[in-house]
N, C-alpha and C positions, 0 to 999 in steps of 0.2 A: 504493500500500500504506500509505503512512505518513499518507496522506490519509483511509485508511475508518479506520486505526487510534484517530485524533483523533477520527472522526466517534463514533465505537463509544466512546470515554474521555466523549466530551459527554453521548453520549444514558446512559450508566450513570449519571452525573454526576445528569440530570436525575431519575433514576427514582428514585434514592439520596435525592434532595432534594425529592420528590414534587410535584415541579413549584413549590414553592416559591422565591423569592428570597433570598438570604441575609440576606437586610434579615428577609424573614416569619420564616426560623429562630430569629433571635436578639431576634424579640419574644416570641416564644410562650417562650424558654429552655429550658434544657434538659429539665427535667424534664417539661413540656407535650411536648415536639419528640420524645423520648422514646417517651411512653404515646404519641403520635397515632401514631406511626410503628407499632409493633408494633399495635396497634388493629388499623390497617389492612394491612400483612403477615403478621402472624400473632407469635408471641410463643416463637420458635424463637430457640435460643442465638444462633444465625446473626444472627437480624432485631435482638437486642440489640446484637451485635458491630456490626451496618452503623448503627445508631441512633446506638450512642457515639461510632464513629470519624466519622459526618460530622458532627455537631454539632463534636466538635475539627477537622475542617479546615475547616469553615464559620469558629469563631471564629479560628482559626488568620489564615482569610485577613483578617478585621477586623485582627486586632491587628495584622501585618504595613502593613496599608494605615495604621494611626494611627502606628508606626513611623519611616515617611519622613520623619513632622513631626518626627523629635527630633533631637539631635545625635548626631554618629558614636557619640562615646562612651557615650552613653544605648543605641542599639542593640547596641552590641559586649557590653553588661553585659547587658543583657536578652535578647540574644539567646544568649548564655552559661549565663544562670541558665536558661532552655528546656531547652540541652542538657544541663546535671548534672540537674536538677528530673525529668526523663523518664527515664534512668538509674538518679537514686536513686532512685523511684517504682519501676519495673519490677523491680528487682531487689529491693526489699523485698515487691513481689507475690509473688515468684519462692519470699522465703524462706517468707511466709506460707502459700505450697503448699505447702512443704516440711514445713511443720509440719499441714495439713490430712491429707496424702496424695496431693495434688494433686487433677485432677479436671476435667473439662468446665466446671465451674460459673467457673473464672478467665477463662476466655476474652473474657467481657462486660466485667471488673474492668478486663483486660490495653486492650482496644480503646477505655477509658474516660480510659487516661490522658494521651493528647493532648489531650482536651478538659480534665483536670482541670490540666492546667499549663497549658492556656492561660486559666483560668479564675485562677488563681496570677497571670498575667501583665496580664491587662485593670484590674486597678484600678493595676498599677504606669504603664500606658501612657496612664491617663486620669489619672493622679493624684488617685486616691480608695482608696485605703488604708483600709480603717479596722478592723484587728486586736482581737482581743476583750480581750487581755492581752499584756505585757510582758514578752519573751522574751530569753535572751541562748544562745548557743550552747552554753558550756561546763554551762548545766543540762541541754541536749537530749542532751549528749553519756552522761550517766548511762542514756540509754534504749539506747543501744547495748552497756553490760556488763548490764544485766538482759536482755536478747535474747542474749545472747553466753551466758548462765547459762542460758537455757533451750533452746538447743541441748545443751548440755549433758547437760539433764538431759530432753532427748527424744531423742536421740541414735539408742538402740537401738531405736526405734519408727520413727526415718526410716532406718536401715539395713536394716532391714525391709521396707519398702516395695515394693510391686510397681513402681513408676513406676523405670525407669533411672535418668531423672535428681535423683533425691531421693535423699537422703544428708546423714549429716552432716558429711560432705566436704565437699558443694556448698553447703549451706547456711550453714556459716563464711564462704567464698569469698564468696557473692553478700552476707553482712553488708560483707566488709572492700570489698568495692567499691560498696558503698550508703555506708558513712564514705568514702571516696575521695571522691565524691559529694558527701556533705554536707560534708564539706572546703571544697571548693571554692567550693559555694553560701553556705555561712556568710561565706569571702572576699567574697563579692559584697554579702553583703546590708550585712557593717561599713563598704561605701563609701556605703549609700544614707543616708535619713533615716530617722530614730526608726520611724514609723509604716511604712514602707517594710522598711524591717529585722524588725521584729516580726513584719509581714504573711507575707513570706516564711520567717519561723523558726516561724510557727505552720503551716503550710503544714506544712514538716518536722514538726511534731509531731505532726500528725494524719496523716502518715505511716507514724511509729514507734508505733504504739500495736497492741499484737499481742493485747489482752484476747480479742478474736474469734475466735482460733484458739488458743489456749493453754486 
């Protein structure tokens, strides 16, 4: 049983990966790996959803194999800043539905974000950083009370809502657990270098940016 189970994870594996090498994925990147995929499956929420998540566990399994080379400490930090970085991601998608109305259309965004923090994580693992601008945390923090003002003042529009879980209960909640979140990762990033620390704080700020849905 546990033998066809493995067999049946391989052969999805391959068909997921269209017969590709994880070497051919991450030449063609993402945005190539992408279009070719739905081209050729067809261009259903679904065939987005299975595009994004294996490009992330495709780079997922790179970064892990450049990993081994570093020290304990290098992976304990990196592999930390993964799990706040996917958290605070998810839950700011989470609020950003909250403020849409929700909707089928997150579904593609939600299965994209393993690959967008492992894409966060390849220039820390290769040490190629190279950040557009000069970040510190406590500026990033003012995007958290302008988000916090505009629940506010959508409030009666996401209590409204047909989706259960939109509200502007839940959408306070999932901000104070995105700051928990960036908490944390800001911890991580004041241990690294200049250009390390930026890379990841600009990361965070191109996560907080809610123009799209407001």
């Amino acid at each position: 049983m546990l033998a066809s189970l493995a067999l049946a994870t391989i052969v999805l594996q391959d068909v997921n990966r269209m017969g590709l090498s994880s070497a051919d994925i991450l030449r063609m990147g993402r945005s190539q790996w992408v279009e070719t995929y739905v081209n050729h499956f067809g261009k259903t929420s679904s065939d987005l959803v299975t595009a994004q998540s294996t490009y992330g566990e495709v780079l997922f399994e790179f970064n892990e194999s450049q990993l081994k080379n570093k020290s304990a400490a290098t992976r304990a930090a990196l592999r930390g800043l993964r799990r706040y970085a996917i958290d605070f991601q998810m839950n700011l998608i989470d609020l950003k539905a909250c403020f849409s109305g929700g909707g089928t259309m997150w579904a593609p965004i939600r299965a994209g974000v393993v690959a967008d923090v492992e894409e966060l994580l390849q220039p820390l693992v290769l040490g190629r950083c190279r950040p557009q601008n000069r970040w510190t945390a406590v500026a990033l923090e003012k995007n958290f009370d302008y988000i916090n003002a505009q629940i506010g003042r959508n409030s009666k529009a996401m209590d409204r809502a047909k989706d259960a879980e939109i509200s502007s209960k839940a959408a306070r909640s999932l901000l104070k657990s995105a700051r928990k979140s960036f908490d944390r990762i800001a911890e991580i990033a004041g241990k690294r270098s200049q250009d390390e620390s930026d890379w990841i704080l600009e990361f965070c700020n191109g996560q907080l940016q809610f123009d799209d849905v407001l």
